[in-house]
N, CA and C atoms as an extended XYZ file, in Angstrom:
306
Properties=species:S:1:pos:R:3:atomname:S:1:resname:S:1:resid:I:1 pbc="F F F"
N       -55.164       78.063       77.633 N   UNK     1
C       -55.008       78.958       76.499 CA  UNK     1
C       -56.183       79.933       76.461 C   UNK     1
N       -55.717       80.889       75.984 N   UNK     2
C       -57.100       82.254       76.046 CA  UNK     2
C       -57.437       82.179       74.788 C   UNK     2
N       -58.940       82.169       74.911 N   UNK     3
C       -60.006       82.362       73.662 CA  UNK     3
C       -60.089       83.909       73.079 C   UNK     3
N       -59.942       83.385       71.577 N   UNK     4
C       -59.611       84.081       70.793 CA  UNK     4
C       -60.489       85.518       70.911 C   UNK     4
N       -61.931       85.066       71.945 N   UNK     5
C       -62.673       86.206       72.038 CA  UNK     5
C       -62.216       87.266       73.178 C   UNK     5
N       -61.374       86.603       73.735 N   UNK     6
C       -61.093       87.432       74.877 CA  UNK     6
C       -59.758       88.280       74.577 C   UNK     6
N       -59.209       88.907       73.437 N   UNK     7
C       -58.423       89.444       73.417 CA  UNK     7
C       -57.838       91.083       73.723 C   UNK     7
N       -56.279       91.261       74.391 N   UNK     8
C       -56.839       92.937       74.737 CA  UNK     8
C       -57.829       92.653       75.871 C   UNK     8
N       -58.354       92.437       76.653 N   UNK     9
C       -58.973       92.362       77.478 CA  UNK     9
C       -60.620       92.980       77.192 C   UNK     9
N       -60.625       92.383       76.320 N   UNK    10
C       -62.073       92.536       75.542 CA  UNK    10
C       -62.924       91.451       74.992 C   UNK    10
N       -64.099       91.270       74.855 N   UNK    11
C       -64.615       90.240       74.529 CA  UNK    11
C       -65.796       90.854       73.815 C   UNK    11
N       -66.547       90.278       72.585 N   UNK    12
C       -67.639       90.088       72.081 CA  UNK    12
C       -68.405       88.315       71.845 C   UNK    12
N       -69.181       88.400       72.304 N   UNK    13
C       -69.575       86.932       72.021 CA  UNK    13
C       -71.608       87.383       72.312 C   UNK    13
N       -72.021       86.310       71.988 N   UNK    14
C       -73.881       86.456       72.508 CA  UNK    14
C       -73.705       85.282       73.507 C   UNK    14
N       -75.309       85.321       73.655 N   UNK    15
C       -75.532       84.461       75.047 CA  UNK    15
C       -77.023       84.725       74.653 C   UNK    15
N       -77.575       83.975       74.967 N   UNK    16
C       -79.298       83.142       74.846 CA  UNK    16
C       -79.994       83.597       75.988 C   UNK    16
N       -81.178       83.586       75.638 N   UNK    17
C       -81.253       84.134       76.936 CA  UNK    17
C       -82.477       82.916       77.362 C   UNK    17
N       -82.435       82.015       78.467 N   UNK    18
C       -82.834       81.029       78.801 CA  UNK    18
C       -84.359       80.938       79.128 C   UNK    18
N       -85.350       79.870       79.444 N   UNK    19
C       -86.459       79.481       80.127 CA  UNK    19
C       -87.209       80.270       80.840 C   UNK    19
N       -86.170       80.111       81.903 N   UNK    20
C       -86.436       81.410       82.942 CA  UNK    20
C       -85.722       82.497       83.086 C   UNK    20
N       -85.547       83.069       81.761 N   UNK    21
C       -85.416       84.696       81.867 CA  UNK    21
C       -83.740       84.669       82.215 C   UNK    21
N       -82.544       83.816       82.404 N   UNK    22
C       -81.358       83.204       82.741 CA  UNK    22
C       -80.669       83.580       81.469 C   UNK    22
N       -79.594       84.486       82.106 N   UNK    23
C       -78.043       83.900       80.652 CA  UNK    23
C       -76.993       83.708       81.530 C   UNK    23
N       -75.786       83.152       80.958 N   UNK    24
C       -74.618       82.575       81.243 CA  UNK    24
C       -73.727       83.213       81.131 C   UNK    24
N       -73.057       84.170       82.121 N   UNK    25
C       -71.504       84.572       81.432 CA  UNK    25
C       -70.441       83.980       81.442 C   UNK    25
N       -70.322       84.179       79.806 N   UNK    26
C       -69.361       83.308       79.620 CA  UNK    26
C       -67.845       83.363       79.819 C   UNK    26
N       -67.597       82.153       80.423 N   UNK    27
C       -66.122       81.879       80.638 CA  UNK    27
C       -64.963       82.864       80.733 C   UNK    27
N       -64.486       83.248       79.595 N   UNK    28
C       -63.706       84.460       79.233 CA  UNK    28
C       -63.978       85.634       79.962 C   UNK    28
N       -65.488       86.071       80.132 N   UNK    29
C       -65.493       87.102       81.053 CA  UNK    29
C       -65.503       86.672       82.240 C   UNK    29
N       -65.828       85.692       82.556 N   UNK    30
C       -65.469       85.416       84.161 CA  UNK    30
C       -64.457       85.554       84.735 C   UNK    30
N       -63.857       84.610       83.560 N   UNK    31
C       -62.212       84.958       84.152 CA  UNK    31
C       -61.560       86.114       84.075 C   UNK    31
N       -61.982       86.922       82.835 N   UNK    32
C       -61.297       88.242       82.801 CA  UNK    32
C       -61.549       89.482       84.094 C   UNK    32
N       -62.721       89.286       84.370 N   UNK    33
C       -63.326       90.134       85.674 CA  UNK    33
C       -63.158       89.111       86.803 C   UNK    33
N       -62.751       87.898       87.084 N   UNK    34
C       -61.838       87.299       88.572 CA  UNK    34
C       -63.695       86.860       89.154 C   UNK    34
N       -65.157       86.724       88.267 N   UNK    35
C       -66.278       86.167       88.926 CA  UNK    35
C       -66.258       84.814       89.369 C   UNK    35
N       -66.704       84.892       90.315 N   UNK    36
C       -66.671       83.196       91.046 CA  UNK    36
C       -68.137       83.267       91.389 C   UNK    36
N       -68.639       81.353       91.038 N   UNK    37
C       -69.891       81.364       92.385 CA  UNK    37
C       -69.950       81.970       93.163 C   UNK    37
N       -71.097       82.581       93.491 N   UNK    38
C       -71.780       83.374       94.610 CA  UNK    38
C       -71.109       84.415       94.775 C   UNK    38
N       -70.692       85.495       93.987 N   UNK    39
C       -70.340       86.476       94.084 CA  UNK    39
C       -71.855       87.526       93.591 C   UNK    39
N       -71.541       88.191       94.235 N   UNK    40
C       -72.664       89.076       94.072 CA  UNK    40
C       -72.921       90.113       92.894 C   UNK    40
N       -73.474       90.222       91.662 N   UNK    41
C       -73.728       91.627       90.949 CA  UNK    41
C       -74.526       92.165       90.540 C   UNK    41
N       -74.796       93.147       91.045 N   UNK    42
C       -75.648       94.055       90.311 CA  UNK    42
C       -76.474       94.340       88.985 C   UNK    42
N       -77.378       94.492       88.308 N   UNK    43
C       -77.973       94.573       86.953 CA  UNK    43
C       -78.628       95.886       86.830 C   UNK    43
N       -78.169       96.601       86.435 N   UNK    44
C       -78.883       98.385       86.346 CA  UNK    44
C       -79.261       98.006       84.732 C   UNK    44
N       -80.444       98.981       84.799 N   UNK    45
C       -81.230       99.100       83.605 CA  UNK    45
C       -82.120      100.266       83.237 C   UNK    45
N       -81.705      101.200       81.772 N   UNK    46
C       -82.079      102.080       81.879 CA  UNK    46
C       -82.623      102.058       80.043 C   UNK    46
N       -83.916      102.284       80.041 N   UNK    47
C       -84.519      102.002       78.584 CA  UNK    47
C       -83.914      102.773       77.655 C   UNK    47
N       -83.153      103.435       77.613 N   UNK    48
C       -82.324      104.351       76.933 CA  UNK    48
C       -81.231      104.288       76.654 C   UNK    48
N       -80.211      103.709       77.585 N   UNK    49
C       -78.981      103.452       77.707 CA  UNK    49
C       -78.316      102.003       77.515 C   UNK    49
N       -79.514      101.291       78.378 N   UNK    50
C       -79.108       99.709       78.266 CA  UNK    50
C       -78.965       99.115       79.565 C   UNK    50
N       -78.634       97.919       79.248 N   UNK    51
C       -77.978       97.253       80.678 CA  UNK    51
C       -76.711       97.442       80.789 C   UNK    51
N       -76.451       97.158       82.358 N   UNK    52
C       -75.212       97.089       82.973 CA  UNK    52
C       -74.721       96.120       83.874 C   UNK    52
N       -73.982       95.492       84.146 N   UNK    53
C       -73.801       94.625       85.023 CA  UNK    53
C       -72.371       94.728       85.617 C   UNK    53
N       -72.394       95.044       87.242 N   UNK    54
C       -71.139       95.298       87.631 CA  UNK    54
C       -71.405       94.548       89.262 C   UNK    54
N       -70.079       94.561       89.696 N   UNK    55
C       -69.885       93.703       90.905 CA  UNK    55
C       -70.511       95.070       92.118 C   UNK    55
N       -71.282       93.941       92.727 N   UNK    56
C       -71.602       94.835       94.045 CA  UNK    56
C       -70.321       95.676       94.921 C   UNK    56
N       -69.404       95.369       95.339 N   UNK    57
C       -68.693       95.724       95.932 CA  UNK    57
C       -68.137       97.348       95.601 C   UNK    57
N       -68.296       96.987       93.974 N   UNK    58
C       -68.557       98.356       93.522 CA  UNK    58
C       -69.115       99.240       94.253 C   UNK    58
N       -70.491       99.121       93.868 N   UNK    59
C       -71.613      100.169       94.474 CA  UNK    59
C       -71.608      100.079       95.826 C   UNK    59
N       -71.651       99.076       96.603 N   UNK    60
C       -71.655       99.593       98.023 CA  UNK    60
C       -70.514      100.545       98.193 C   UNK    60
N       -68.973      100.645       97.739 N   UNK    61
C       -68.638      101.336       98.043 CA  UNK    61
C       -68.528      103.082       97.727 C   UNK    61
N       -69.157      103.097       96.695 N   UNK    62
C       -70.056      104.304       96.389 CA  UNK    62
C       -70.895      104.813       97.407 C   UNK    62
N       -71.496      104.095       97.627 N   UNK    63
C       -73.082      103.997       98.512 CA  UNK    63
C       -72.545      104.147      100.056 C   UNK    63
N       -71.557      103.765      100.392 N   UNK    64
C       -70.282      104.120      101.818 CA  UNK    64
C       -69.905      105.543      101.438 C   UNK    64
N       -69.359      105.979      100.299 N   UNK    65
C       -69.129      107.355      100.329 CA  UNK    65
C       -70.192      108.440      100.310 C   UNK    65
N       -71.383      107.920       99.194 N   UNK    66
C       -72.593      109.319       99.851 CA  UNK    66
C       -73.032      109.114      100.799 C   UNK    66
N       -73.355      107.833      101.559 N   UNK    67
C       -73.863      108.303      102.938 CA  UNK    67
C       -72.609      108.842      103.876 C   UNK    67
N       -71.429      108.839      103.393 N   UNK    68
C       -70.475      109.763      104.076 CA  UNK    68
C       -70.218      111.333      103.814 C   UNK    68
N       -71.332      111.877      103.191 N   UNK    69
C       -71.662      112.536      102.783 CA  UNK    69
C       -70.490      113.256      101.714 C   UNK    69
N       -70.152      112.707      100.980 N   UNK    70
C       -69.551      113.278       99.744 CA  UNK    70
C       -70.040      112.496       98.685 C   UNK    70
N       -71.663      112.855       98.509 N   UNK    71
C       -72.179      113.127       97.257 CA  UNK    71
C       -71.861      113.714       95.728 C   UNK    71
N       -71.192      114.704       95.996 N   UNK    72
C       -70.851      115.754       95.116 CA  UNK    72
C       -69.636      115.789       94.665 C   UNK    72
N       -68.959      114.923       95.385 N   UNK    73
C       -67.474      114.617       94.713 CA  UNK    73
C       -67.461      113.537       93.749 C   UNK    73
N       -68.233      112.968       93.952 N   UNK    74
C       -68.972      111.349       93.212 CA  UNK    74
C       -70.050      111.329       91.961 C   UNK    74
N       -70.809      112.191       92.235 N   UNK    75
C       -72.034      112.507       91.509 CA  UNK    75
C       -72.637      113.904       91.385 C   UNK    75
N       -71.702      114.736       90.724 N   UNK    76
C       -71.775      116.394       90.931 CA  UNK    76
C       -73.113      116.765       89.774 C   UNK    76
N       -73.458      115.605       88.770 N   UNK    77
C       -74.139      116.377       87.955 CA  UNK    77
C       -76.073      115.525       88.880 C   UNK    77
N       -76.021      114.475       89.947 N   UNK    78
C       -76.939      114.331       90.649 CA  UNK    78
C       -77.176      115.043       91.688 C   UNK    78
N       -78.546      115.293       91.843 N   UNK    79
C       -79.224      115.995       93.660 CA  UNK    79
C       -78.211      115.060       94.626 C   UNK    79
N       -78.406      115.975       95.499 N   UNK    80
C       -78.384      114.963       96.889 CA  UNK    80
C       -79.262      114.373       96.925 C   UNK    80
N       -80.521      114.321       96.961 N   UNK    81
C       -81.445      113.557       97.178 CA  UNK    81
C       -81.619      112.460       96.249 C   UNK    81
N       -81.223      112.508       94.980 N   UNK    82
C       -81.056      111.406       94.000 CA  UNK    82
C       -80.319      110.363       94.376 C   UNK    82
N       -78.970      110.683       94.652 N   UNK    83
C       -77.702      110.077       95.356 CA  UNK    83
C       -77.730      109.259       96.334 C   UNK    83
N       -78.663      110.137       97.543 N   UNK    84
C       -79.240      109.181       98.783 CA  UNK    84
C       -79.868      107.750       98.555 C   UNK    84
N       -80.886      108.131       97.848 N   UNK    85
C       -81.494      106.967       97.015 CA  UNK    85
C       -81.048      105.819       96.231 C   UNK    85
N       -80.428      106.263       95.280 N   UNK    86
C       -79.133      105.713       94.971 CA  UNK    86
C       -78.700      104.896       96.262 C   UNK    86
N       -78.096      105.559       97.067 N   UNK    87
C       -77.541      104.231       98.356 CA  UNK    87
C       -78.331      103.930       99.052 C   UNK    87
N       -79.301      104.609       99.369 N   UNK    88
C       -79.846      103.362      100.433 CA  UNK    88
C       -80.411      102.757       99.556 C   UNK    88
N       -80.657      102.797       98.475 N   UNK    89
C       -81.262      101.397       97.525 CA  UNK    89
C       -80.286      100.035       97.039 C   UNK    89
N       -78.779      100.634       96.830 N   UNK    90
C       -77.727       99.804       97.298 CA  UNK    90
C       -77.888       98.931       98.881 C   UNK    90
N       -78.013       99.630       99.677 N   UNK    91
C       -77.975       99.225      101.344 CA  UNK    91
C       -78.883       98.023      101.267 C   UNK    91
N       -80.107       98.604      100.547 N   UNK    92
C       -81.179       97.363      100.601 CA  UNK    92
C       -80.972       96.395      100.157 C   UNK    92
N       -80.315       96.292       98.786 N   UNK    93
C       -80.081       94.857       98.056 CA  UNK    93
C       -79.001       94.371       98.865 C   UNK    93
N       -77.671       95.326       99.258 N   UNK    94
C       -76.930       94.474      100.119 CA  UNK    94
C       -77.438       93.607      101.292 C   UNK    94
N       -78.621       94.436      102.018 N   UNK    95
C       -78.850       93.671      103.392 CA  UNK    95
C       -80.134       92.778      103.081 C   UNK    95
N       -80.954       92.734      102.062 N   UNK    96
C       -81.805       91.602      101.213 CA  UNK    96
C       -81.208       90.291      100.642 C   UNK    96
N       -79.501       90.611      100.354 N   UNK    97
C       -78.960       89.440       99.969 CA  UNK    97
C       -78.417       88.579      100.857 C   UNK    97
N       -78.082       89.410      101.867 N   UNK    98
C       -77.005       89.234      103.192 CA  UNK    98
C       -78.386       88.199      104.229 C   UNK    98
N       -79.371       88.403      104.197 N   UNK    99
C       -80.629       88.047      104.721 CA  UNK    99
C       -81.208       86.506      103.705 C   UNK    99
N       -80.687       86.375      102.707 N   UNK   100
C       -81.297       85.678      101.847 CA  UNK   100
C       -80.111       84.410      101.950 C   UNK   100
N       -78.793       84.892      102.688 N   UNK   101
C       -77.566       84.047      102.390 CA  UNK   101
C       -78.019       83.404      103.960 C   UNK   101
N       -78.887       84.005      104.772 N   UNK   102
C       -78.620       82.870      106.141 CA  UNK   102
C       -79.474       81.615      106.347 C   UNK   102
């Protein structure tokens, strides 16, 4: 049965934030976004805006299109040079995690 928080495909709930700096997502969003152990995601953070948390697969494939060089179809109001950065800073966490999994 689906929790009452997860309705519409929406959820509000809190979460604690643990010992070591650790929170838990909960249930409902796991399941609603398909997260399993050891799936990989991302945490962007911007003092202004907030956090974010989205699945890597995401961004690498972003990060596949500007280094395919269509920057500007993707990110017209960023430099190129912002953008670059942007992926190869993706590239890194991908191949830091990929390195950390052997």
């Amino acid at each position: 049965m689906k929790s009452d928080k997860a309705v519409n495909q929406r959820y509000m709930g809190s979460v604690k934030i643990g010992p070591k700096g650790q929170i838990v997502i909960p249930k409902e969003v796991r399941d609603m976004f398909d997260i399993k152990t050891g799936d990989t995601l991302v945490l962007l953070a911007d003092a202004q805006k907030g956090i974010a948390i989205e699945r890597m697969s995401f961004f690498h494939s972003i990060a596949d299109a500007i280094l395919e060089g269509r920057s500007k179809e993707i990110y017209q109001e960023h430099s190129e040079t912002d953008s670059l950065n942007f992926a190869k800073g993706i590239k890194k966490i991908t191949d830091e995690n990929e390195r950390g999994m052997k």
